[in-house]
PDB file of N, CA, C and O in Angstrom:
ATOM      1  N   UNK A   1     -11.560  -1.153   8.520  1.00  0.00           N
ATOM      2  CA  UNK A   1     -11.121  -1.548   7.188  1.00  0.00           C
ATOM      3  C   UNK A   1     -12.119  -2.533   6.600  1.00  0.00           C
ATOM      4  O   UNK A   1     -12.742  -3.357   7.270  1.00  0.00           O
ATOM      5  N   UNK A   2     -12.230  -2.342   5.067  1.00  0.00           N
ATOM      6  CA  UNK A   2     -13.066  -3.361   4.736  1.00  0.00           C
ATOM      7  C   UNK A   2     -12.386  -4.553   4.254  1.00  0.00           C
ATOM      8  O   UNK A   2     -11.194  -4.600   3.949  1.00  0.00           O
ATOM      9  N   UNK A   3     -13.423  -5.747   4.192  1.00  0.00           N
ATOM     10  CA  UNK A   3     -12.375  -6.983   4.121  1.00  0.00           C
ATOM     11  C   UNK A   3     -12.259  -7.288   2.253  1.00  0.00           C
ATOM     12  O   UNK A   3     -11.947  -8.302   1.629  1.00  0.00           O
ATOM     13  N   UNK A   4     -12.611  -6.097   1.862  1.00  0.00           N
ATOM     14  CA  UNK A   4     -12.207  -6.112   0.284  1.00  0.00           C
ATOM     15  C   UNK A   4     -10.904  -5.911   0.401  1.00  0.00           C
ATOM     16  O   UNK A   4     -10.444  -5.112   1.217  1.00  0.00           O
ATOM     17  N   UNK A   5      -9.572  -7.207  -1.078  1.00  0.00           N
ATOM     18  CA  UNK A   5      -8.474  -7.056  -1.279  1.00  0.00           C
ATOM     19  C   UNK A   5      -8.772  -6.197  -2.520  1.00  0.00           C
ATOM     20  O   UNK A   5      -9.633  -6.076  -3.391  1.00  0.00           O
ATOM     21  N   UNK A   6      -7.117  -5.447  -1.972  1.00  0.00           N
ATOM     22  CA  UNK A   6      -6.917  -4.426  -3.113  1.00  0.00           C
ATOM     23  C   UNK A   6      -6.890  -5.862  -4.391  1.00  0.00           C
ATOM     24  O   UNK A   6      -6.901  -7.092  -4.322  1.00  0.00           O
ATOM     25  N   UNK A   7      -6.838  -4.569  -5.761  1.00  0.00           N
ATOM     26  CA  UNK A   7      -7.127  -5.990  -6.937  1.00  0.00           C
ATOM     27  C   UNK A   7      -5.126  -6.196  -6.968  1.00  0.00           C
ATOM     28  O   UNK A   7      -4.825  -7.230  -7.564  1.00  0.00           O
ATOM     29  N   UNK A   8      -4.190  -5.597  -6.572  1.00  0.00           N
ATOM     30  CA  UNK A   8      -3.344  -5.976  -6.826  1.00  0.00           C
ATOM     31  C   UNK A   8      -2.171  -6.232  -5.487  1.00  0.00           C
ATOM     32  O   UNK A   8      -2.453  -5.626  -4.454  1.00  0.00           O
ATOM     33  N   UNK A   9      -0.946  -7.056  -5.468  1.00  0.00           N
ATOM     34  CA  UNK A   9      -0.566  -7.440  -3.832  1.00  0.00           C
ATOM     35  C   UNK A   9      -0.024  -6.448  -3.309  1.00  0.00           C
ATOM     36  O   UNK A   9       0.222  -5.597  -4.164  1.00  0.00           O
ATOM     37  N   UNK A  10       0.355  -6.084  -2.045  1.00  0.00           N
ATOM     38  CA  UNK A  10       1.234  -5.503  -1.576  1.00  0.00           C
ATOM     39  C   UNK A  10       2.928  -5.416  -2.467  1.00  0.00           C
ATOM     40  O   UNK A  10       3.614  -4.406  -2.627  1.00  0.00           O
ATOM     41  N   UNK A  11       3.139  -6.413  -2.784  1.00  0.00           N
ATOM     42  CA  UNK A  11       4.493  -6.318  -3.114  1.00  0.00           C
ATOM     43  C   UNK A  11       4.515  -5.794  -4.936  1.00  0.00           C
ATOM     44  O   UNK A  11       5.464  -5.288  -5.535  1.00  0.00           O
ATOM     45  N   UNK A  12       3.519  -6.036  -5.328  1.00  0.00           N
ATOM     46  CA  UNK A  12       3.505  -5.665  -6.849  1.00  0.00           C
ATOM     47  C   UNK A  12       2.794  -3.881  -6.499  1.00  0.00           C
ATOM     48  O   UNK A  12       2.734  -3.038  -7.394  1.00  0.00           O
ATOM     49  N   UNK A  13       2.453  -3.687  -5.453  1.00  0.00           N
ATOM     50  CA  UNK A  13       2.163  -2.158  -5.464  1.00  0.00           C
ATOM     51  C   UNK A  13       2.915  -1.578  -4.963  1.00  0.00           C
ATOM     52  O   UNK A  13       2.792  -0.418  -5.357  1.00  0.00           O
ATOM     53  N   UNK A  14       4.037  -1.695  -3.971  1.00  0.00           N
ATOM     54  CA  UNK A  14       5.199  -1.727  -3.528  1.00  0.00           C
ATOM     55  C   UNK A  14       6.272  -1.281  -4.761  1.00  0.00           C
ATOM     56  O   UNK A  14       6.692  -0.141  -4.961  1.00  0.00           O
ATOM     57  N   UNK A  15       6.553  -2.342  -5.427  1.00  0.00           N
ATOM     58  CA  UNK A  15       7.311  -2.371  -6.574  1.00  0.00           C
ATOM     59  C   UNK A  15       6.930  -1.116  -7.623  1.00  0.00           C
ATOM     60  O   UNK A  15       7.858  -0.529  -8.181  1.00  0.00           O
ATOM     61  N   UNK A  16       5.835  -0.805  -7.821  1.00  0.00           N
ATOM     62  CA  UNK A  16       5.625   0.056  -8.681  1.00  0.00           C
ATOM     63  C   UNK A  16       5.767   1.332  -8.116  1.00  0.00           C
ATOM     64  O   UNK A  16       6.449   2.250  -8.569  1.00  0.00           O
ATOM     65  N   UNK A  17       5.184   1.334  -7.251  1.00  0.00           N
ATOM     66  CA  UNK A  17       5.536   3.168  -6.394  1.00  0.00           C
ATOM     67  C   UNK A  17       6.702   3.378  -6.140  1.00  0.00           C
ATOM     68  O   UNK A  17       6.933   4.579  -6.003  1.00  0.00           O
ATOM     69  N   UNK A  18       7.845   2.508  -5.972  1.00  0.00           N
ATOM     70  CA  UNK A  18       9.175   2.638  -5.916  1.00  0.00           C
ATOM     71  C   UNK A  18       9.558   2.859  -7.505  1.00  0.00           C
ATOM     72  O   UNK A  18      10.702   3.122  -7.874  1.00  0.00           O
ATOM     73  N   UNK A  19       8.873   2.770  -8.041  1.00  0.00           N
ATOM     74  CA  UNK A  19       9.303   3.206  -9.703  1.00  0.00           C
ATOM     75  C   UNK A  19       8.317   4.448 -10.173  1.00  0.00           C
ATOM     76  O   UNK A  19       8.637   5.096 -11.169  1.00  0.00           O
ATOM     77  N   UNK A  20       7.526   4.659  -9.690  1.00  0.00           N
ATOM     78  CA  UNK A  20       6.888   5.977 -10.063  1.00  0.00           C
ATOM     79  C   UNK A  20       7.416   6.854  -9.141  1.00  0.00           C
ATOM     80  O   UNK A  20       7.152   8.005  -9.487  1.00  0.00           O
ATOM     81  N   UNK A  21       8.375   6.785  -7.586  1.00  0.00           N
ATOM     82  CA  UNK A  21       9.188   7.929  -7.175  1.00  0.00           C
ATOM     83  C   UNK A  21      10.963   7.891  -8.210  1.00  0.00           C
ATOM     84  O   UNK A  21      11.912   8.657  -8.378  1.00  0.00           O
ATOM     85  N   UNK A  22      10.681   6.931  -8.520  1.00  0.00           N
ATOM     86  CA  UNK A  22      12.101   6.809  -9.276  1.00  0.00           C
ATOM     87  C   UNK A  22      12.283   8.165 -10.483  1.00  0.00           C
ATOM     88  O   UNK A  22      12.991   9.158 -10.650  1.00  0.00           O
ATOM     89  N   UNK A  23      10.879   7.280 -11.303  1.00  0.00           N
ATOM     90  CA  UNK A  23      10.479   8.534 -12.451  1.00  0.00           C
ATOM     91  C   UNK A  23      10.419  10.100 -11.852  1.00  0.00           C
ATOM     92  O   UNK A  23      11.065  11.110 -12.129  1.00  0.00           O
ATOM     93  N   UNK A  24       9.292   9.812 -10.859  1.00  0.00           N
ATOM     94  CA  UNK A  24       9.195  11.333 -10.882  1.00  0.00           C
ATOM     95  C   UNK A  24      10.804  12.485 -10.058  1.00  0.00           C
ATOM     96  O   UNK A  24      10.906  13.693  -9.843  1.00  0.00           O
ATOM     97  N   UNK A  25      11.490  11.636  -9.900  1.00  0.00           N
ATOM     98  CA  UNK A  25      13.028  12.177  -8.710  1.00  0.00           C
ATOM     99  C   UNK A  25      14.265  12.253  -9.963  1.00  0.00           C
ATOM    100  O   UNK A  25      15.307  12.897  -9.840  1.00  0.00           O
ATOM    101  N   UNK A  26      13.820  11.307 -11.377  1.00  0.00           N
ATOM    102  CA  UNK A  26      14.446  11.762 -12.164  1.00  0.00           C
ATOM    103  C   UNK A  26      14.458  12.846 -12.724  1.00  0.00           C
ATOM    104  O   UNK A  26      15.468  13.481 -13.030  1.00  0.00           O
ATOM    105  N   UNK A  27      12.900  13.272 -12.977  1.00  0.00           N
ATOM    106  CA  UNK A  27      12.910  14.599 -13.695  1.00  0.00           C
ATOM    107  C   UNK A  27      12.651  14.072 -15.529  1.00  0.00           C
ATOM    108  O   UNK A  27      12.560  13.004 -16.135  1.00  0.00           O
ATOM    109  N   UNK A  28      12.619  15.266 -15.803  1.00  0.00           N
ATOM    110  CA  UNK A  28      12.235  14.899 -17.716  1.00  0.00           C
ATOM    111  C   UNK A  28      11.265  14.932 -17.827  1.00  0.00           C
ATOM    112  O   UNK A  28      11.028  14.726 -19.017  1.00  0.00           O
ATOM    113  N   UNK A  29       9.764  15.184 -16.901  1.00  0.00           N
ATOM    114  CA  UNK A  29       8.784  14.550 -17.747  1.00  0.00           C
ATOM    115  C   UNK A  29       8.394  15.928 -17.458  1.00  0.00           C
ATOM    116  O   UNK A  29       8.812  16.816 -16.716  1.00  0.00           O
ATOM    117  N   UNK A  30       7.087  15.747 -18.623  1.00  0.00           N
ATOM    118  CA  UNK A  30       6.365  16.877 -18.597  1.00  0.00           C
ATOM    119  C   UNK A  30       5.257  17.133 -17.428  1.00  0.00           C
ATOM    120  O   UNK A  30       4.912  16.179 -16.730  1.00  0.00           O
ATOM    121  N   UNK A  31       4.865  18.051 -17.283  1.00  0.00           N
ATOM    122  CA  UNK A  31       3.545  18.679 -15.898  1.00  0.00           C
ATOM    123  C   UNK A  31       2.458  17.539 -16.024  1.00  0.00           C
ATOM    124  O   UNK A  31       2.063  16.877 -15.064  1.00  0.00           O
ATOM    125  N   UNK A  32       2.104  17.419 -17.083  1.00  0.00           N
ATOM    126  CA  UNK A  32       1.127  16.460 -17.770  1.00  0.00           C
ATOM    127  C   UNK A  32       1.425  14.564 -16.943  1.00  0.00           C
ATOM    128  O   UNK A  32       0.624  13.760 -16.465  1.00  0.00           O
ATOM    129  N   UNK A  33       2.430  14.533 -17.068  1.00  0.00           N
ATOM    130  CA  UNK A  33       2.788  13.374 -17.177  1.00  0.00           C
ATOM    131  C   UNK A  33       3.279  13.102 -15.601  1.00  0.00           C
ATOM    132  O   UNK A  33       3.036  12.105 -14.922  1.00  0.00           O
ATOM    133  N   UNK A  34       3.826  13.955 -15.332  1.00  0.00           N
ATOM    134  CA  UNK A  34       4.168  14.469 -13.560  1.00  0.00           C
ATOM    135  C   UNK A  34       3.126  14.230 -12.742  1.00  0.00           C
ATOM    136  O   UNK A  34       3.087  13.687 -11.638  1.00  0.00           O
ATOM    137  N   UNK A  35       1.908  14.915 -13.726  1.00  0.00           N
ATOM    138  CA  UNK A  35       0.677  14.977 -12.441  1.00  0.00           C
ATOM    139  C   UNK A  35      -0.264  13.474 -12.340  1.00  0.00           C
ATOM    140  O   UNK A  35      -1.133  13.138 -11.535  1.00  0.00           O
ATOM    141  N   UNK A  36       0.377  12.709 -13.619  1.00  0.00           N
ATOM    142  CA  UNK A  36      -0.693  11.168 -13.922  1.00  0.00           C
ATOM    143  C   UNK A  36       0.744  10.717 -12.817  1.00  0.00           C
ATOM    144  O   UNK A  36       0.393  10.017 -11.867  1.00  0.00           O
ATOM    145  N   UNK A  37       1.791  10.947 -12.854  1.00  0.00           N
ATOM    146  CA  UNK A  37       2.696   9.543 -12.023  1.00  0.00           C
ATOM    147  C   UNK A  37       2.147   9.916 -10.370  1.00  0.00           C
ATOM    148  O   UNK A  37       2.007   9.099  -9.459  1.00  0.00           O
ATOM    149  N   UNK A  38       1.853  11.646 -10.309  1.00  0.00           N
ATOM    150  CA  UNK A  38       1.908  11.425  -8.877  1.00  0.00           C
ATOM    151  C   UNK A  38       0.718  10.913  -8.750  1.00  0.00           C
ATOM    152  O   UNK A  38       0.603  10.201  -7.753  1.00  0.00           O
ATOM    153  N   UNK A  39      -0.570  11.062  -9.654  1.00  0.00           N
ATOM    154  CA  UNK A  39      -1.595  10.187  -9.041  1.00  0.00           C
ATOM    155  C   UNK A  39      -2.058   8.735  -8.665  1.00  0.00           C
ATOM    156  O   UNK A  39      -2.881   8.270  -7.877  1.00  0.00           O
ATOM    157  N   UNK A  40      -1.268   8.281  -9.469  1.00  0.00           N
ATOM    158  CA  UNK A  40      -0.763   6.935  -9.762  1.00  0.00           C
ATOM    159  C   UNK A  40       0.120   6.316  -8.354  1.00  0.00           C
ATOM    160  O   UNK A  40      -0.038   5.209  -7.840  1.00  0.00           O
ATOM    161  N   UNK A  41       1.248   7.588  -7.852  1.00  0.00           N
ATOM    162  CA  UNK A  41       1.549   7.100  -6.458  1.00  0.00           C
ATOM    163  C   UNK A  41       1.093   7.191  -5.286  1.00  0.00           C
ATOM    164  O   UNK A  41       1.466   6.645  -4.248  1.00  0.00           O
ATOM    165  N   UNK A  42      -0.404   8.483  -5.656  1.00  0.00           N
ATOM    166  CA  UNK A  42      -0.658   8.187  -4.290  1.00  0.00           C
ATOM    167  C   UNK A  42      -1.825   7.011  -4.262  1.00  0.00           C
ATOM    168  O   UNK A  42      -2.072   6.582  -3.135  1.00  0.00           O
ATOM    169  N   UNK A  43      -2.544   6.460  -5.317  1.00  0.00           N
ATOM    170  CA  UNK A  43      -3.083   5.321  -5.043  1.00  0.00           C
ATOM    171  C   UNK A  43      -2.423   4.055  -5.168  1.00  0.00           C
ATOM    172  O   UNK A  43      -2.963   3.005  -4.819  1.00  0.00           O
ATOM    173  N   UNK A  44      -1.243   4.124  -5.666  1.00  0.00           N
ATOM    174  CA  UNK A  44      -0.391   2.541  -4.874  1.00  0.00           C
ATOM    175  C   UNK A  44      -0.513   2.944  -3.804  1.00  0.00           C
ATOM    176  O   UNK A  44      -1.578   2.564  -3.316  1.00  0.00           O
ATOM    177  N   UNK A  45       0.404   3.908  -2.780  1.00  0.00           N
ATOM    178  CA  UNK A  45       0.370   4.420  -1.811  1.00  0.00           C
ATOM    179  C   UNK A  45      -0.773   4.103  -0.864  1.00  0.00           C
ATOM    180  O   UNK A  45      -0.485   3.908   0.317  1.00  0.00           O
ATOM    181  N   UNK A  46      -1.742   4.048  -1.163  1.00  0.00           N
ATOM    182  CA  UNK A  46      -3.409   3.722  -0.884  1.00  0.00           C
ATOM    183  C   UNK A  46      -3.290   2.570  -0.732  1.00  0.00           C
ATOM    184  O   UNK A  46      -3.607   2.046   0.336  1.00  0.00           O
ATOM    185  N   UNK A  47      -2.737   1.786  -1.891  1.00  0.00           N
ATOM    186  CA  UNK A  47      -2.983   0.331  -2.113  1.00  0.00           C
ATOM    187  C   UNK A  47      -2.284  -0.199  -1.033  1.00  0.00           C
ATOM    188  O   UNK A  47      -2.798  -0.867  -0.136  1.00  0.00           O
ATOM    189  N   UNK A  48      -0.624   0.226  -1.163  1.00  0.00           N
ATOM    190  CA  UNK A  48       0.011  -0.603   0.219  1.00  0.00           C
ATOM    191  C   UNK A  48      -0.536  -0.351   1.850  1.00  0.00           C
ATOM    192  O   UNK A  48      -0.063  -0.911   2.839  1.00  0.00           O
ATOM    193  N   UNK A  49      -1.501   0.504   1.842  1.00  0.00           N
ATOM    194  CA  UNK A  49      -1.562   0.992   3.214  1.00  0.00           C
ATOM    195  C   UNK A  49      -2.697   0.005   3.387  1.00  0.00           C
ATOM    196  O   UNK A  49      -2.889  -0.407   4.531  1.00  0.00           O
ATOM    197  N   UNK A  50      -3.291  -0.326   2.642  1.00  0.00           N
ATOM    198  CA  UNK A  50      -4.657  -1.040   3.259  1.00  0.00           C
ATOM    199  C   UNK A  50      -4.238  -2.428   3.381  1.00  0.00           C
ATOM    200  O   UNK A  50      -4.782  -3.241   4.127  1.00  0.00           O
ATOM    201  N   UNK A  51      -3.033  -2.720   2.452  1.00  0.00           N
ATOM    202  CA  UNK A  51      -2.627  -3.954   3.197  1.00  0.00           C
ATOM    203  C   UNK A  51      -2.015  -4.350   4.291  1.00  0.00           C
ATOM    204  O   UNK A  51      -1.988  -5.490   4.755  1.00  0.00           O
ATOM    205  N   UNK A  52      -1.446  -3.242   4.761  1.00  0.00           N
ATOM    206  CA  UNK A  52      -0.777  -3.151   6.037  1.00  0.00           C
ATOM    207  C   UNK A  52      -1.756  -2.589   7.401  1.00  0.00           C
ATOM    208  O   UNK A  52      -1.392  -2.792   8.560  1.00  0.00           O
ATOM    209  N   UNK A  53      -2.728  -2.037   7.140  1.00  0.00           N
ATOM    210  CA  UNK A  53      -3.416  -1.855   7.867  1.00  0.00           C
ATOM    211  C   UNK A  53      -4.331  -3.159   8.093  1.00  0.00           C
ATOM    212  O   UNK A  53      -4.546  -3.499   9.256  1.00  0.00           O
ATOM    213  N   UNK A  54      -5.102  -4.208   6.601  1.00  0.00           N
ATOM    214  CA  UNK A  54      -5.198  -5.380   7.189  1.00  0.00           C
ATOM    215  C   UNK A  54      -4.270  -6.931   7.963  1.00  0.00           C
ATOM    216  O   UNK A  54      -4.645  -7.910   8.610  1.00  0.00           O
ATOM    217  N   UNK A  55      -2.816  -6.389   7.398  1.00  0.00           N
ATOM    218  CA  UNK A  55      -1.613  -7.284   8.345  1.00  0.00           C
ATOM    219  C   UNK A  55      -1.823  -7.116   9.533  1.00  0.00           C
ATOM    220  O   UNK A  55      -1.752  -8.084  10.290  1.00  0.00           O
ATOM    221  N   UNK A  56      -2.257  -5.362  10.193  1.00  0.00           N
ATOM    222  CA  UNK A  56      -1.907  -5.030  12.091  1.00  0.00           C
ATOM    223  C   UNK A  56      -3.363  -5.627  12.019  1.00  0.00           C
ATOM    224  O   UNK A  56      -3.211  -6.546  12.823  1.00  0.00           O
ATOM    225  N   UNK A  57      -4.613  -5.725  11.619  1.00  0.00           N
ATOM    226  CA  UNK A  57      -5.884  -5.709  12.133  1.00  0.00           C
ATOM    227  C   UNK A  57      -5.717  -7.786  12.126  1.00  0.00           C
ATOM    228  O   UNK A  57      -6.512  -8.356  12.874  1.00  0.00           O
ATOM    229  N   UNK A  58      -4.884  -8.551  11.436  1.00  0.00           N
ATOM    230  CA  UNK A  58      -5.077  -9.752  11.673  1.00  0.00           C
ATOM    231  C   UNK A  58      -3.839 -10.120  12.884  1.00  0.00           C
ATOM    232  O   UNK A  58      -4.039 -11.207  13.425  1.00  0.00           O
ATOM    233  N   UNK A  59      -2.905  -9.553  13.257  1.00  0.00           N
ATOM    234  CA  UNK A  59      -2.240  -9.403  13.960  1.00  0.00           C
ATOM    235  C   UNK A  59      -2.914  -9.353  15.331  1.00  0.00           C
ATOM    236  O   UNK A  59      -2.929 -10.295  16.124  1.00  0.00           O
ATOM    237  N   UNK A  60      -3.426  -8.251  15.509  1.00  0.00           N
ATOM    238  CA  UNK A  60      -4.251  -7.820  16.404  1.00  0.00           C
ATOM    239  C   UNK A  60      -5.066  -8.951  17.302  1.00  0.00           C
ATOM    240  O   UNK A  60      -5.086  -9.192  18.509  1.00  0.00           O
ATOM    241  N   UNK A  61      -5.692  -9.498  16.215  1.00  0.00           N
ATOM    242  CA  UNK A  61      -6.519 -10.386  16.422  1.00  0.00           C
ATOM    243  C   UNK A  61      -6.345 -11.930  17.183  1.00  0.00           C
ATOM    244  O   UNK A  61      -6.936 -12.547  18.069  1.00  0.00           O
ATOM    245  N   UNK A  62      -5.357 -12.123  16.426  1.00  0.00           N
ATOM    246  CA  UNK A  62      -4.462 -13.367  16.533  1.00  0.00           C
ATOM    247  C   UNK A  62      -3.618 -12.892  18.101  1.00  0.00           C
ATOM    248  O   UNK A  62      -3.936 -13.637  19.028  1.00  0.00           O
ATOM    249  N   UNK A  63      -2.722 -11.892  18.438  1.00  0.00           N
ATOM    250  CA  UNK A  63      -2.739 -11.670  19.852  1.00  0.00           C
ATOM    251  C   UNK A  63      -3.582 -11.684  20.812  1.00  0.00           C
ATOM    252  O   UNK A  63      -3.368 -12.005  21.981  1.00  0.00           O
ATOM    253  N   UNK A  64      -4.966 -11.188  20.132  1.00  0.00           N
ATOM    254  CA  UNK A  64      -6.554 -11.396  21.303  1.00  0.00           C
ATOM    255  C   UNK A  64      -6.860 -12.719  21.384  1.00  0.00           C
ATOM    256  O   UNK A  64      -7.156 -13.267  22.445  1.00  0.00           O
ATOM    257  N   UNK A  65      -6.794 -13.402  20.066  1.00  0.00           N
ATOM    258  CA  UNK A  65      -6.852 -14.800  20.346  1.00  0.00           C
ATOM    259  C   UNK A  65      -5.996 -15.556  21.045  1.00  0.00           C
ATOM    260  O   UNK A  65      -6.662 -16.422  21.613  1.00  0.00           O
ATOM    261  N   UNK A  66      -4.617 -15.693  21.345  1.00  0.00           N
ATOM    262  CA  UNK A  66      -3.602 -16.009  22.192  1.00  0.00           C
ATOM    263  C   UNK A  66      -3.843 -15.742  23.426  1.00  0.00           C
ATOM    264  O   UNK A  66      -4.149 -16.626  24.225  1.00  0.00           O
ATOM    265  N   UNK A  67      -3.737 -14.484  23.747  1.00  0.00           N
ATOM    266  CA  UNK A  67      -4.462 -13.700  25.277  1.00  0.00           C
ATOM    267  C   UNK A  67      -5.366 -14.417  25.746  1.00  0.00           C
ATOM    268  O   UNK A  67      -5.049 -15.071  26.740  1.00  0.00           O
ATOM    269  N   UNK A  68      -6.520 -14.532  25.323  1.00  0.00           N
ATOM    270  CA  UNK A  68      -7.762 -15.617  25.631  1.00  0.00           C
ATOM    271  C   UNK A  68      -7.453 -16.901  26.058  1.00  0.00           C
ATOM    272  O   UNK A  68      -8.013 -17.328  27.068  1.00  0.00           O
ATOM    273  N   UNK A  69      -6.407 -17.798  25.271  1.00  0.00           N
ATOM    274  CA  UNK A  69      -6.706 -18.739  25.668  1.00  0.00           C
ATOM    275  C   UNK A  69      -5.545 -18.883  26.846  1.00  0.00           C
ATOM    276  O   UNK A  69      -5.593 -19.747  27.722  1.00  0.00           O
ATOM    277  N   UNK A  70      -4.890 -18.265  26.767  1.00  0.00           N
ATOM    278  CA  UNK A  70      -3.833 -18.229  28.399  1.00  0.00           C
ATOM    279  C   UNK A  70      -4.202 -17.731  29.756  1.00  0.00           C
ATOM    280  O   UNK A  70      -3.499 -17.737  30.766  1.00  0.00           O
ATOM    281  N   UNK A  71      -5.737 -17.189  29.571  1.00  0.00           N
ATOM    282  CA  UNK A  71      -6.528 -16.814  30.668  1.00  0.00           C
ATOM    283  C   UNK A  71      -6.682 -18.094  31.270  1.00  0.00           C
ATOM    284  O   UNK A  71      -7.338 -18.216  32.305  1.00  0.00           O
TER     285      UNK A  71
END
């Protein structure tokens, strides 16, 4: 992972993809408009994963660091 932050948090990308499955599970919209929300969710989708993938990689770390010093 790179140590670039997404430009927006976990919880504000969170929040929004739970509202772009909202929209799109309602229905009403047009193909047009269907195909911008799903793109839209799969890069929140993107967005939350890289933050969670940098949460386990500092996690990780912080257990190697613990481990170490109890040697």
């Amino acid at each position: 992972m790179t140590t670039d932050r997404p430009e927006m948090s976990y919880e504000q990308a969170r929040e929004e993809l739970v509202e772009v499955v909202r929209k799109l599970e309602a229905g009403g919209t047009t193909l047009e408009e269907s195909l911008a929300l799903w793109e839209r969710g799969e890069a929140l989708a993107g967005t939350c994963q890289s933050w969670l993938e940098g949460a386990r990689e500092r996690l990780t770390k912080a257990q190697e660091a613990t481990e170490e010093k109890t040697k």
